[in-house]
C-alpha positions as CSV (number, residue, x, y, z in Angstrom):
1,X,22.0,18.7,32.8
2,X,21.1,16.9,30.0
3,X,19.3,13.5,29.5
4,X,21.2,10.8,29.7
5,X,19.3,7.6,30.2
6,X,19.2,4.9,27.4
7,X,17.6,6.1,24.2
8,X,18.3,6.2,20.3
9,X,17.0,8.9,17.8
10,X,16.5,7.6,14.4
11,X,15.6,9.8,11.6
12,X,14.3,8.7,8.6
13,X,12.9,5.7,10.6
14,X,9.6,4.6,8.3
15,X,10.2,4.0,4.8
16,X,8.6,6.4,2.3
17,X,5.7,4.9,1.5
18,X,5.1,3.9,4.9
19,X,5.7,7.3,5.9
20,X,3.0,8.3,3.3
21,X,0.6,6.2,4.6
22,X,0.4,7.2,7.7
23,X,-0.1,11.1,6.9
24,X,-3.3,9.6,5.2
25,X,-5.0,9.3,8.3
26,X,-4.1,13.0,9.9
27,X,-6.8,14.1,11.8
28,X,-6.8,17.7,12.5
29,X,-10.7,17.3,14.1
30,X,-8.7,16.5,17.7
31,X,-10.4,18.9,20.4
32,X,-7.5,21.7,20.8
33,X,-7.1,20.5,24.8
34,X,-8.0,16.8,23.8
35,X,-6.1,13.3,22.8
36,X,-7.3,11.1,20.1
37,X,-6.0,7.3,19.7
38,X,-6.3,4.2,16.9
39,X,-5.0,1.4,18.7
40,X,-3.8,-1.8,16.4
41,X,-2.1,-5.1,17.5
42,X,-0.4,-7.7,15.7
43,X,0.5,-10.8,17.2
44,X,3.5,-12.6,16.6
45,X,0.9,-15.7,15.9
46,X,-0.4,-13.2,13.2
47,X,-3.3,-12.3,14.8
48,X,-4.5,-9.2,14.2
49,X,-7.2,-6.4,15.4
50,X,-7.2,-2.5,14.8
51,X,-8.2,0.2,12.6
52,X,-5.9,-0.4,9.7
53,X,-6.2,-3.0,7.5
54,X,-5.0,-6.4,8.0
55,X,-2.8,-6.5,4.9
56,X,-1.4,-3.5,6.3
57,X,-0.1,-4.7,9.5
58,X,0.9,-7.7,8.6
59,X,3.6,-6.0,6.1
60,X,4.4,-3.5,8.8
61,X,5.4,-6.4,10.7
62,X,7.2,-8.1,8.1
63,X,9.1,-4.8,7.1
64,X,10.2,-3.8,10.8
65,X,10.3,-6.9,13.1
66,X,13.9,-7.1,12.4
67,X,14.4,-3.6,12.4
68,X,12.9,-3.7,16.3
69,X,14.3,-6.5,17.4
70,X,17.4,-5.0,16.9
71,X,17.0,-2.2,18.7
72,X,15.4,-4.3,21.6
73,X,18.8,-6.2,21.3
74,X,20.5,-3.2,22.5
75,X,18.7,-1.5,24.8
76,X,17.2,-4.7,26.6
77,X,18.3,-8.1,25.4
78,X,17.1,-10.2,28.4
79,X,13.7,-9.2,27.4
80,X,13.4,-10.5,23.9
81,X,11.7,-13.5,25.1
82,X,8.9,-12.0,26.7
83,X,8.2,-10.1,23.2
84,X,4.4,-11.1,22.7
85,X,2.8,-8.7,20.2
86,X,3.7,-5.5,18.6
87,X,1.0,-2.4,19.1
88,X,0.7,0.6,16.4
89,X,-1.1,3.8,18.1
90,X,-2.1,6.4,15.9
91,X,-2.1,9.5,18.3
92,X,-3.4,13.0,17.8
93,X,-2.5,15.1,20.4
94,X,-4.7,18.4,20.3
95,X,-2.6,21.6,20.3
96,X,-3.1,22.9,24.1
97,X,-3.2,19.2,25.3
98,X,-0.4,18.0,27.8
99,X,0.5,14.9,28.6
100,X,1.5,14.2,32.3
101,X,5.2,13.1,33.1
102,X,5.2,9.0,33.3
103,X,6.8,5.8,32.7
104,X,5.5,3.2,30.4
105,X,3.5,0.5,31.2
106,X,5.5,-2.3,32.5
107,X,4.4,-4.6,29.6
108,X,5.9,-2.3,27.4
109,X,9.7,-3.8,26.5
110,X,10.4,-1.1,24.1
111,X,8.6,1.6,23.0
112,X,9.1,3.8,19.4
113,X,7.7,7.4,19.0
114,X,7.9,8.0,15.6
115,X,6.6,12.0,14.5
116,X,4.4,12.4,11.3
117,X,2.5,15.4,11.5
118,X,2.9,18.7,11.1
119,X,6.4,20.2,9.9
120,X,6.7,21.6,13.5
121,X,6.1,20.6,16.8
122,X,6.7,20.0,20.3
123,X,8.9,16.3,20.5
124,X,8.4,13.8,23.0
125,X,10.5,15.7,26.8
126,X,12.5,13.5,28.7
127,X,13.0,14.2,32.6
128,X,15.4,12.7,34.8
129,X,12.5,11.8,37.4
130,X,8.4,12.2,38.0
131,X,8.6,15.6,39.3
132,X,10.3,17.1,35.6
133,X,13.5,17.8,36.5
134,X,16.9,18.2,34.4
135,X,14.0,18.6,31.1
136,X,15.3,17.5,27.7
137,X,13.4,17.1,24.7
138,X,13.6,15.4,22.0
139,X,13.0,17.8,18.8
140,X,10.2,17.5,16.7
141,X,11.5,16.3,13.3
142,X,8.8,14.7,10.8
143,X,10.1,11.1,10.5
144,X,12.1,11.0,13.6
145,X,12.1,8.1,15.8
146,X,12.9,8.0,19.7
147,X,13.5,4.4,20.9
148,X,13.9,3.2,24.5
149,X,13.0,0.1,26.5
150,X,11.4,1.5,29.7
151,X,13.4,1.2,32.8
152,X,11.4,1.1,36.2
153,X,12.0,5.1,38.2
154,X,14.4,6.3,35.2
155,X,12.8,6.6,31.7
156,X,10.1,9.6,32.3
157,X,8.7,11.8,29.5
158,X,5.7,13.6,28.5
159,X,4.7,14.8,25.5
160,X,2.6,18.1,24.4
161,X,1.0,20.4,21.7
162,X,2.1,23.7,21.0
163,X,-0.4,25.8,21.3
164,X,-1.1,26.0,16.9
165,X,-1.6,22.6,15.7
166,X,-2.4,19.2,16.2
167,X,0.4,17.1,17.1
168,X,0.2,13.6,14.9
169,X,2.8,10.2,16.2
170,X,2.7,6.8,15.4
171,X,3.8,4.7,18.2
172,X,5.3,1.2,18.2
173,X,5.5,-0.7,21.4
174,X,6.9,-4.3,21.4
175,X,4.4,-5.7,24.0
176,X,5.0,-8.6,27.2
177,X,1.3,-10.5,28.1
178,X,2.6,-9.6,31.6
């Protein structure tokens, strides 16, 4: 049975050059059973603090507030006004690394996988509860967003290598303080 709590896929989701940028900073160095992270936050204040340049950030922000918002809109209106900051992980997920079946953080209002790197891959798999039943997944498509707004007991997913290469995702998260 498939999947059928709240989510969008969006392909296509970064712009080109935005796209472009991100390959830049592939990192195939990943240990094969290991996970590597850059973490960057942007404030709505315009605070900033990360990896990537501030320039950078600020722009993404600029360029895709509205295009989150919206999608925050849909999936979870009521929690708009707890939207604090926005967080950008780069993550390298080393090709025989798994990721455990969870939910998000609760401070997480909606959450944005986007995949980058390589052609092929293993997308993000939803489940219908912790224990990984009624498995869907989310194909791997470079440029291919999955958007949902965690919902307490229902949204769980893991993520994976394959078992050949690293596995390379930006992920957006529109962040609470609480």
């Amino acid at each position: 049975m498939p999947i059928t709590w709240p989510h969008i896929i969006e392909d296509d989701f970064l712009k080109d050059k935005d796209f472009n940028f991100f390959l830049n900073f592939y990192n195939q160095n990943v240990k094969d059973d290991g996970l590597g992270i850059s973490k960057n936050k942007i404030w709505l204040d315009g605070n900033v603090e990360g990896n990537l340049s501030k320039n950078y950030l600020i722009l993404f922000y600029n360029n895709y507030r509205t295009k989150l918002v919206s999608y925050l809109e849909k999936l979870a209106p009521e929690r708009l006004k707890l939207a604090k900051w926005l967080e950008l992980n780069l993550v390298w997920t080393g090709k025989n690394y798994k990721y455990q079946i969870h939910e998000d953080s609760p401070n997480k209002l909606l959450s944005v996988v986007i995949y980058l790197y390589p052609k092929e891959n293993i997308g993000t798999i939803l489940y219908s509860d912790n224990i990984g039943s009624n498995k869907t997944e989310i194909k791997w498509l470079q440029n291919r967003a999955l958007i949902f707004a965690r919902e307490e007991g229902i949204t769980w997913h893991s993520y994976q290598g394959d078992g050949k290469s690293t596995r390379y995702a930006l992920v957006v998260n529109v962040r609470s303080d609480v």
